[in-house]
TORTIPA-682766 format. One record per residue (C-alpha): x, y, z; residue in one letter. Coordinates in pm, 1 decimal, always signed. Layout:
REM TORTIPA-682766
c1: X	c2: Y	c3: Z	resn: A
...
This chain:
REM TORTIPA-682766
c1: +6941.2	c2: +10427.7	c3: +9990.4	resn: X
c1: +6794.8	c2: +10672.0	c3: +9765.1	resn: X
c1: +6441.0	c2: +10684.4	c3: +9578.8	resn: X
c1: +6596.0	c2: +10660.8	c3: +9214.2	resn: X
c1: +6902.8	c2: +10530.4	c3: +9106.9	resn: X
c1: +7085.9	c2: +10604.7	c3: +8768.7	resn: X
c1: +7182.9	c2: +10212.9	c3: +8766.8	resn: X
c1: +7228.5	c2: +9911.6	c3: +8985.2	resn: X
c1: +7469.3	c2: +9929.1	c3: +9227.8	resn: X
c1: +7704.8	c2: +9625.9	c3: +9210.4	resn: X
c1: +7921.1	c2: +9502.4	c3: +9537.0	resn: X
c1: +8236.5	c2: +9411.2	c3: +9339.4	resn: X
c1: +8634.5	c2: +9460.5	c3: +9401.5	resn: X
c1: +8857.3	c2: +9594.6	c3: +9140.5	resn: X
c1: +9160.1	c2: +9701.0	c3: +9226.9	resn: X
c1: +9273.8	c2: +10106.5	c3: +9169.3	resn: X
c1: +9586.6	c2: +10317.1	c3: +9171.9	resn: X
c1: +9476.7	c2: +10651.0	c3: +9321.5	resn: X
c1: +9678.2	c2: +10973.1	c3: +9332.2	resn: X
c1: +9693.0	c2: +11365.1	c3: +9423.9	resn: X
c1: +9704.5	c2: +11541.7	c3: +9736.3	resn: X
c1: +9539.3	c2: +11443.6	c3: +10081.5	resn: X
c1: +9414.7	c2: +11706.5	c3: +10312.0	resn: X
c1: +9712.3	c2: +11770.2	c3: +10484.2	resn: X
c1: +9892.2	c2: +11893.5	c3: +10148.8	resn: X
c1: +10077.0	c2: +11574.9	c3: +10122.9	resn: X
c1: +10115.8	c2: +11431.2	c3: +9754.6	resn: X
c1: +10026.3	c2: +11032.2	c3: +9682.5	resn: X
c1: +10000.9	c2: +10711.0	c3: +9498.5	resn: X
c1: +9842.1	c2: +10445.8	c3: +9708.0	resn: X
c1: +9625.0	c2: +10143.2	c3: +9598.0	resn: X
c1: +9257.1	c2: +10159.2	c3: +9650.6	resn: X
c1: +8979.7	c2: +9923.9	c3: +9564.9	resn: X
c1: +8635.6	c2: +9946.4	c3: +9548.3	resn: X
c1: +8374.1	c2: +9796.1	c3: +9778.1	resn: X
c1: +8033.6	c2: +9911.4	c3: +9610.6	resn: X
c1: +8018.1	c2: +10041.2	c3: +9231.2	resn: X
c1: +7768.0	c2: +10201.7	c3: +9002.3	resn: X
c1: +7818.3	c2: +10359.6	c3: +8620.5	resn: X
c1: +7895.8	c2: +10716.9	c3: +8829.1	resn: X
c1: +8128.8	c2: +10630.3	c3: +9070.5	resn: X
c1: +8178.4	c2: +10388.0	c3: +9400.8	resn: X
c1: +8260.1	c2: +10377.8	c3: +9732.5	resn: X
c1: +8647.4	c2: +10238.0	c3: +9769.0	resn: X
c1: +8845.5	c2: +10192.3	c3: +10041.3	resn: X
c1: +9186.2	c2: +10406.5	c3: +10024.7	resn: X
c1: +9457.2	c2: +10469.9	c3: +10357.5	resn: X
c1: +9479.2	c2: +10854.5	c3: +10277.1	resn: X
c1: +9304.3	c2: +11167.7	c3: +10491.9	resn: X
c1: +9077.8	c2: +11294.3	c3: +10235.9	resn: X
c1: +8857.1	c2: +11618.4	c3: +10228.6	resn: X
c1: +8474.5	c2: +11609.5	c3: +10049.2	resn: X
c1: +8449.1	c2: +11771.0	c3: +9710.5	resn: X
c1: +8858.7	c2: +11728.5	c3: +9658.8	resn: X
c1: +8940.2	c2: +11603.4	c3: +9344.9	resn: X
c1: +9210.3	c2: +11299.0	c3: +9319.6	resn: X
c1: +9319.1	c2: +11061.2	c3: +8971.4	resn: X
c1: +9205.9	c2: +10693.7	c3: +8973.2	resn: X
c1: +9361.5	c2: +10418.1	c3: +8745.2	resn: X
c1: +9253.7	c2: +10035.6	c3: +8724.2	resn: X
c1: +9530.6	c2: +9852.5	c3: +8850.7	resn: X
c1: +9487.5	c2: +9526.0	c3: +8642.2	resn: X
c1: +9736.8	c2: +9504.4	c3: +8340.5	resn: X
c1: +9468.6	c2: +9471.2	c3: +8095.5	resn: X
c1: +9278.4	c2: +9761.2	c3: +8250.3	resn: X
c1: +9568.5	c2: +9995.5	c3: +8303.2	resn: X
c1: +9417.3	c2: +10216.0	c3: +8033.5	resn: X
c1: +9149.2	c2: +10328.4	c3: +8218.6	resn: X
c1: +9148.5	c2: +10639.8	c3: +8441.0	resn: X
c1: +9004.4	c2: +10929.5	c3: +8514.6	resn: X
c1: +8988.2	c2: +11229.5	c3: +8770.6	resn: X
c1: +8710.3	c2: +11150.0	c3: +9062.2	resn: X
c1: +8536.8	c2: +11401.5	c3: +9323.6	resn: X
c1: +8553.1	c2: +11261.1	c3: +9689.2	resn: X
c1: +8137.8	c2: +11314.8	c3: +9816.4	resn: X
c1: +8192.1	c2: +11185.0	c3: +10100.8	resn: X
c1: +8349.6	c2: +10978.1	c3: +10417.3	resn: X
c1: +8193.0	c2: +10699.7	c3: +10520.1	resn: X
c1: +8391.7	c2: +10593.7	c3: +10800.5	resn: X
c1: +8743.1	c2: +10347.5	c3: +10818.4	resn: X
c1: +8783.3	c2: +9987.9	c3: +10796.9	resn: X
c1: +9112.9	c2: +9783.3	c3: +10868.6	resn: X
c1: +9205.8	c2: +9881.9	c3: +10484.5	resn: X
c1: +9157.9	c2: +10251.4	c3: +10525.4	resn: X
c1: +8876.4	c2: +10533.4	c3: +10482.1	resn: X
c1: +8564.4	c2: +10475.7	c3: +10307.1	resn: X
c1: +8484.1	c2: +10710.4	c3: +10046.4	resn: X
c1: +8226.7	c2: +10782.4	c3: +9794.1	resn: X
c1: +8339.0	c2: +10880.9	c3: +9451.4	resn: X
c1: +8168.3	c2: +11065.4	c3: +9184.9	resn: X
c1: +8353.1	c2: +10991.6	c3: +8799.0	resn: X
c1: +8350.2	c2: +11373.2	c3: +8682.7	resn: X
c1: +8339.1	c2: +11298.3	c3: +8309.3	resn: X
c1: +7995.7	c2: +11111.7	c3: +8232.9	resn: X
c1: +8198.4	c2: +10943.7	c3: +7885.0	resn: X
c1: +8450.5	c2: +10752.6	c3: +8104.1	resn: X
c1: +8399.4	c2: +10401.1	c3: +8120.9	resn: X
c1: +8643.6	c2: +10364.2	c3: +8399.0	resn: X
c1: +8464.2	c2: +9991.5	c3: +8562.4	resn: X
c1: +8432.3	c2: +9838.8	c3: +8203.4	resn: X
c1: +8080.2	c2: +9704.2	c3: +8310.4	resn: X
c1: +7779.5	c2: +9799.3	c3: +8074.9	resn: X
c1: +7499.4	c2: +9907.2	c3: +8315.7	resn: X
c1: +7141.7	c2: +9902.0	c3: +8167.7	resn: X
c1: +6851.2	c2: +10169.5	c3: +8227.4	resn: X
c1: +6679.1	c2: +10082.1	c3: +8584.3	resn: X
c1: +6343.9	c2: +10064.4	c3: +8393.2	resn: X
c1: +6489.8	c2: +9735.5	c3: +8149.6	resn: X
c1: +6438.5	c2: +9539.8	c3: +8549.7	resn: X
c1: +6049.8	c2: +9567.7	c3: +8574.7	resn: X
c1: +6012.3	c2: +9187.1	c3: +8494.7	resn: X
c1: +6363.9	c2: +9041.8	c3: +8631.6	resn: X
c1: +6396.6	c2: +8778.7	c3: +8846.9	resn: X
c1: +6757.5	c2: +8821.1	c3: +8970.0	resn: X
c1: +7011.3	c2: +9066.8	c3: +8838.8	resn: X
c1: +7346.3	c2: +8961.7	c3: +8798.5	resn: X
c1: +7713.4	c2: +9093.1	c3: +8670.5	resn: X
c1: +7787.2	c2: +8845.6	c3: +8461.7	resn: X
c1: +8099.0	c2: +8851.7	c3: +8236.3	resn: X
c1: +8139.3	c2: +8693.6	c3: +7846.3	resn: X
c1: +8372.9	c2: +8360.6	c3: +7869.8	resn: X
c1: +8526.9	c2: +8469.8	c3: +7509.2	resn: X
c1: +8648.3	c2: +8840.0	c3: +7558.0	resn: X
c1: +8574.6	c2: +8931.9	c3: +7941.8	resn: X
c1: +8321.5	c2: +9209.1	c3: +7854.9	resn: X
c1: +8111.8	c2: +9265.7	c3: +8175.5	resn: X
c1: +7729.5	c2: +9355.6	c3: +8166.3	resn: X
c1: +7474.1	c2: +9407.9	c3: +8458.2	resn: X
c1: +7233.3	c2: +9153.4	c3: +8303.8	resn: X
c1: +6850.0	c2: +9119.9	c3: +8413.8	resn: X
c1: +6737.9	c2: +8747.1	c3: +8417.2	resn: X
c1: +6362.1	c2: +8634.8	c3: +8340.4	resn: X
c1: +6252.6	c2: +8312.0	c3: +8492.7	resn: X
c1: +6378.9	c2: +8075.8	c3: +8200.3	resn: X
c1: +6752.1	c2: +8214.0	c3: +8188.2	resn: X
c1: +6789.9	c2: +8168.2	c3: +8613.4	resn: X
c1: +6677.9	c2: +7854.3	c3: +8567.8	resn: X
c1: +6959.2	c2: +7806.7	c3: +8293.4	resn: X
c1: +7214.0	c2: +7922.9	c3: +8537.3	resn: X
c1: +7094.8	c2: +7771.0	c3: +8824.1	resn: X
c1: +7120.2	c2: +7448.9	c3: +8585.0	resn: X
c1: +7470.8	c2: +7523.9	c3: +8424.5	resn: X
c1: +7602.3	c2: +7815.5	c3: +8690.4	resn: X
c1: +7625.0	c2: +8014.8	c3: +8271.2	resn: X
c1: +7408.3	c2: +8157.8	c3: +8055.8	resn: X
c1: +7385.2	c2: +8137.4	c3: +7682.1	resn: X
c1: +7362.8	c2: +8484.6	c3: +7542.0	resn: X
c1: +7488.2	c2: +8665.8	c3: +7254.1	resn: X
c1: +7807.1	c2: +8905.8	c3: +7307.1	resn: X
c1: +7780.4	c2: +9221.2	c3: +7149.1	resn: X
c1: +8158.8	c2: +9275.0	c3: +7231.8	resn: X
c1: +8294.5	c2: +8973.8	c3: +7081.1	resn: X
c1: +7982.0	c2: +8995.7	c3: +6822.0	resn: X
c1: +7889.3	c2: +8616.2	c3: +6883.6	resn: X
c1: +7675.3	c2: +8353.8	c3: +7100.7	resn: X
c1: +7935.0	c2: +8276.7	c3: +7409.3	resn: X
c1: +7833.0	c2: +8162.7	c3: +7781.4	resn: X
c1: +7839.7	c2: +8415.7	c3: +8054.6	resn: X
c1: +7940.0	c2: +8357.4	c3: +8398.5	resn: X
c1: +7937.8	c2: +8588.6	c3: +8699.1	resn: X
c1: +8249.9	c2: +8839.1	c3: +8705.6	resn: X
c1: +8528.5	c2: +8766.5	c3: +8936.5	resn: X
c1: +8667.3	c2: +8953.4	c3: +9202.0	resn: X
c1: +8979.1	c2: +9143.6	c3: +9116.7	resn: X
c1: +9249.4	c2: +9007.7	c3: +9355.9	resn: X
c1: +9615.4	c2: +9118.6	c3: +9429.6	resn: X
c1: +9742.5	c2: +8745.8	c3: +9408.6	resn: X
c1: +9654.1	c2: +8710.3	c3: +9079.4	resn: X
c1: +9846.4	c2: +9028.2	c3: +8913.9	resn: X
c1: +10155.4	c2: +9302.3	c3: +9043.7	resn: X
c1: +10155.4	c2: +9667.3	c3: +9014.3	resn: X
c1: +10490.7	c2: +9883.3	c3: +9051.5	resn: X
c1: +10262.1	c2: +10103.5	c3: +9296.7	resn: X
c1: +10079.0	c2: +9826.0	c3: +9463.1	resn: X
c1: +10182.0	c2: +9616.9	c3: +9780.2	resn: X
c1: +9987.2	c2: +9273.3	c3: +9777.0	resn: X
c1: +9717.3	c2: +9296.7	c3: +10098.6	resn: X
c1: +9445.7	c2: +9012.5	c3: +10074.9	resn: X
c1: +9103.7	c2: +9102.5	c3: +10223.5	resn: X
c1: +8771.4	c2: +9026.9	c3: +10269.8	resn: X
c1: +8589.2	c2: +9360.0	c3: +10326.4	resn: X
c1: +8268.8	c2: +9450.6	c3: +10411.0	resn: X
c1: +8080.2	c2: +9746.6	c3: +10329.0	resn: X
c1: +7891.5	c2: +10009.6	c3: +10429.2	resn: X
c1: +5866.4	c2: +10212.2	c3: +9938.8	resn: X
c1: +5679.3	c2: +9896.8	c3: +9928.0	resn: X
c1: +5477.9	c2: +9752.2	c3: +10186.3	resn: X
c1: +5212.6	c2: +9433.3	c3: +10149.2	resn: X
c1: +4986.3	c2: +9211.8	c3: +10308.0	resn: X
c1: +4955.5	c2: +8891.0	c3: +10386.5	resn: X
c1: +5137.2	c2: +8546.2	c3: +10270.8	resn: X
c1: +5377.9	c2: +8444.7	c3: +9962.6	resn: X
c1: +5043.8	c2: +8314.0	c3: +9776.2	resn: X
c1: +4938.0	c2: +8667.0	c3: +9726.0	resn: X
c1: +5197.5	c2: +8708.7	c3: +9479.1	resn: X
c1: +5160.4	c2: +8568.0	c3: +9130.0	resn: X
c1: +5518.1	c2: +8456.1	c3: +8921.0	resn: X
c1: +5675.6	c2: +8308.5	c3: +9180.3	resn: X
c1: +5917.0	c2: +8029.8	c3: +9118.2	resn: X
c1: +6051.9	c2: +7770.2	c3: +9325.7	resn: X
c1: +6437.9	c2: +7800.0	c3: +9376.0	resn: X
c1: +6677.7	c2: +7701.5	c3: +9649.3	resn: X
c1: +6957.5	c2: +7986.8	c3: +9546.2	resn: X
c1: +7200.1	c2: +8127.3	c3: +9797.4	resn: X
c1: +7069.1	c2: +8439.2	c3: +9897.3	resn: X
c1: +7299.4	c2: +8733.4	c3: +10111.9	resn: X
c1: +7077.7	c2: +8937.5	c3: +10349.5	resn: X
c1: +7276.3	c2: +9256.9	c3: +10446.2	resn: X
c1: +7140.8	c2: +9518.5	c3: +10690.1	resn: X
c1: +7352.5	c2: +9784.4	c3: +10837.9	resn: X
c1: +7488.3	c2: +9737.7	c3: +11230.6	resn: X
c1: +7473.6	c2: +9367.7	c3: +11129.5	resn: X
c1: +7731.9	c2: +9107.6	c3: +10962.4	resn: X
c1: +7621.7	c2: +8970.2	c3: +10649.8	resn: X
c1: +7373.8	c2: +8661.4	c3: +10672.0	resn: X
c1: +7327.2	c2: +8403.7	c3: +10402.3	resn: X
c1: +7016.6	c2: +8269.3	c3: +10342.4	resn: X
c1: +6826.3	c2: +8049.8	c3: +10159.4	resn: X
c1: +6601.1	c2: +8193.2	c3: +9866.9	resn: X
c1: +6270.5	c2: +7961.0	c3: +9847.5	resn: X
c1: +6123.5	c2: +8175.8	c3: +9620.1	resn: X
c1: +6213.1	c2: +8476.1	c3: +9365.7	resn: X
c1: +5982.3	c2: +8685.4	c3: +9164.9	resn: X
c1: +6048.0	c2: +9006.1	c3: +8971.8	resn: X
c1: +5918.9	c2: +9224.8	c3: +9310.0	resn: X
c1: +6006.2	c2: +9033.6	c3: +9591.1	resn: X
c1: +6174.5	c2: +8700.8	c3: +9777.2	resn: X
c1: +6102.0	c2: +8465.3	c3: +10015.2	resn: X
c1: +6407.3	c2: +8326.9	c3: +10238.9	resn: X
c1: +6437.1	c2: +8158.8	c3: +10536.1	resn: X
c1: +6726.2	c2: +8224.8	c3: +10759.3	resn: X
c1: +6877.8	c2: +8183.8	c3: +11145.5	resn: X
c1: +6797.8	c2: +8525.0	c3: +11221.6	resn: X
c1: +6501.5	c2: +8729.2	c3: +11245.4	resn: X
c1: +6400.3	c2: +9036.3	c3: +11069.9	resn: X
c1: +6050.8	c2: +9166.4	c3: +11156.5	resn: X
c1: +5830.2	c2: +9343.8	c3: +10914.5	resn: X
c1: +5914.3	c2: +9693.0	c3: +10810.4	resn: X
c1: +6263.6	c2: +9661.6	c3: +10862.5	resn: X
c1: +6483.9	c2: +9781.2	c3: +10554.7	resn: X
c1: +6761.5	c2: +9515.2	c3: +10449.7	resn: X
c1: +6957.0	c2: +9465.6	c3: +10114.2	resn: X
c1: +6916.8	c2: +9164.0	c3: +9923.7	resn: X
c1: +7179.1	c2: +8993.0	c3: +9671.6	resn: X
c1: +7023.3	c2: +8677.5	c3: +9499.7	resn: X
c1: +7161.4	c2: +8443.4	c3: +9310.1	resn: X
c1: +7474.4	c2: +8528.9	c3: +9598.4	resn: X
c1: +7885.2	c2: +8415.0	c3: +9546.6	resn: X
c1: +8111.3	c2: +8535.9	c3: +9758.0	resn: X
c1: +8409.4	c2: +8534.3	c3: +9517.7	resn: X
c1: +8206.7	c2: +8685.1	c3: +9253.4	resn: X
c1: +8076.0	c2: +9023.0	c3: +9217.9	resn: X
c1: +7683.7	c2: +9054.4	c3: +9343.0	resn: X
c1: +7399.3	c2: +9292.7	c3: +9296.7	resn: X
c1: +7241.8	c2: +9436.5	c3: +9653.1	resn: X
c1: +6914.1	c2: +9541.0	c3: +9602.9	resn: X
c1: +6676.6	c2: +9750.9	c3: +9836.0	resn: X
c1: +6401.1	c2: +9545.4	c3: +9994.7	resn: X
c1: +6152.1	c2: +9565.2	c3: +10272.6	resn: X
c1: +6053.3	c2: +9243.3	c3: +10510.9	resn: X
c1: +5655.8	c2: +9249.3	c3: +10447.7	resn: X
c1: +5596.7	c2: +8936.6	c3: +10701.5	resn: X
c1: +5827.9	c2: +8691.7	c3: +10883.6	resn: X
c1: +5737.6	c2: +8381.5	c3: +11032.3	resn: X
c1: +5909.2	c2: +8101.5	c3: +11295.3	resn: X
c1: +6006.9	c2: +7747.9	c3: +11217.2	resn: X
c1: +6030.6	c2: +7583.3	c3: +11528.3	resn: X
c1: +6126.5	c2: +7240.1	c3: +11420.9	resn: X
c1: +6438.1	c2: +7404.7	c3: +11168.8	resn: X
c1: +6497.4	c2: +7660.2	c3: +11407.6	resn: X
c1: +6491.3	c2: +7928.9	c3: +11156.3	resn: X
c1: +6286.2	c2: +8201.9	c3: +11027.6	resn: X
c1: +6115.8	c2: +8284.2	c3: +10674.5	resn: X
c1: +6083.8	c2: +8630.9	c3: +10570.6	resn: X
c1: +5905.3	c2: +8730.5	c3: +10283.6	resn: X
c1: +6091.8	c2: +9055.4	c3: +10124.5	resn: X
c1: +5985.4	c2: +9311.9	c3: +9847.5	resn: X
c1: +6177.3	c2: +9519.8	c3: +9625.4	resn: X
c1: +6213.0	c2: +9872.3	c3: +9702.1	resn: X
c1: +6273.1	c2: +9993.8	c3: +9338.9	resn: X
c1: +6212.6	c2: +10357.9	c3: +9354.5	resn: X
c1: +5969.2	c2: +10322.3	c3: +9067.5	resn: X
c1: +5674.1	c2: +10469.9	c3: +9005.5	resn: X
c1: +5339.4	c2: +10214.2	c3: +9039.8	resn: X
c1: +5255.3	c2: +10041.8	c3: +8738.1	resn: X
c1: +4925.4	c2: +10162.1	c3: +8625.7	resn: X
């Protein structure tokens, strides 16, 4: 995890045509998909020996995407799952909207409560979209929000953004595979009651940490710098773990960077709550 981020990194699957040369001079068109994605590149998963800093082609494999594509620069391996390597990707030219997904500045989140990819019912435009108290409770309410589409240019409701899957389209360079991948500082004191804006919720939360499977958990409380959750396992204080809240697991969802500042037992549920704050890479408010 790095200090700063140039946006929110969102754990969503689309679906990719990639092509060039592997490392051992071979040439290819293979499918890929993406596991993680931010507005400068991902890390996908792709069945092709690859070298760092070599430079492939990428295309969106979706029929109504097909026009976007762009060269990429491999950064790096991060090891192989049952679909292939994982690589991260860097999108060389900064004017390519190769995702489709609007990403706002980091510094819009200072006063969300959950952060969401959420996509417009009318025309499919996709936006990383920051949510203050009133508009989760709207979704929690109506699993939408009201909002107004500056695509389509009028009020629509926006629900979270699908997973691309290869059921649901064909590609003359795809074979169908289905799935279900996984991927690869603020400390405090004390008790939830220290913290003011809290609000009541019982959201499905996703606790990810690395060496472990994801967990899911339940959110009992969500504020614009922390969570409280209560889950099976137990994470002590200080440990670093990624947090995606509201969580679907056939929708595309935003991990964020969090630190456990106090956990606690529950005997009689035999589970644990955790409270968990945001590790934004922002500089203190003054």
């Amino acid at each position: 995890m790095t200090s700063v981020r140039r946006s929110d990194r969102v754990s969503f699957i689309l679906l990719l045509e990639a092509s060039g040369t592997d490392s051992h001079g071979r040439e290819f068109k293979e499918p890929a998909r993406t596991l993680l994605l931010n507005r400068a590149g991902a890390v996908i998963t792709l069945d092709r020996e690859l070298a760092a800093d070599q430079k492939i082609h990428v295309r969106r494999q979706s029929p109504s995407e097909a026009h976007r594509q762009c060269d990429v620069r491999i950064v790096g391996h991060f090891g192989r799952q049952k679909e292939g390597h994982l690589y991260g990707i860097e999108i060389l030219d900064p004017a390519v909207d190769l995702w489709g997904v609007e990403f706002p500045e980091i510094a819009e989140s200072a006063e969300a409560v959950a952060r969401m990819l959420l996509e417009c019912t009318y025309c499919h435009h996709r936006e990383v979209v920051y949510l203050n108290e009133l508009e989760l409770h709207g979704f929690e309410t109506n699993r939408g929000i009201a909002r107004h589409c500056r695509n389509c240019r009028v009020p629509s409701i926006w629900t979270q953004a699908p997973h691309e899957d290869d059921k649901k389209f064909t590609s003359r360079s795809a074979a169908a595979r289905a799935s279900n991948p996984e991927t690869p500082a603020t400390s405090g004191d004390g008790h939830p009651e220290r913290r003011r804006n809290r609000r009541p919720t019982r959201l499905t939360a996703c606790i990810r940490q690395q060496g472990n499977d994801d967990e899911l958990a339940v959110c009992e409380d969500i504020s614009p710098i922390g969570a409280c959750f209560r889950s099976k396992r137990r994470y002590d204080a200080d440990e670093v773990i990624e947090v995606a809240v509201p969580y679907a697991p056939d929708a595309a969802n935003i991990f964020l960077p969090a630190r456990i500042i106090y956990s606690e037992e529950l005997p009689k549920a035999g589970l644990f709550r955790h409270g968990a704050e945001y590790v934004t890479g922002r500089p203190p408010a003054s």
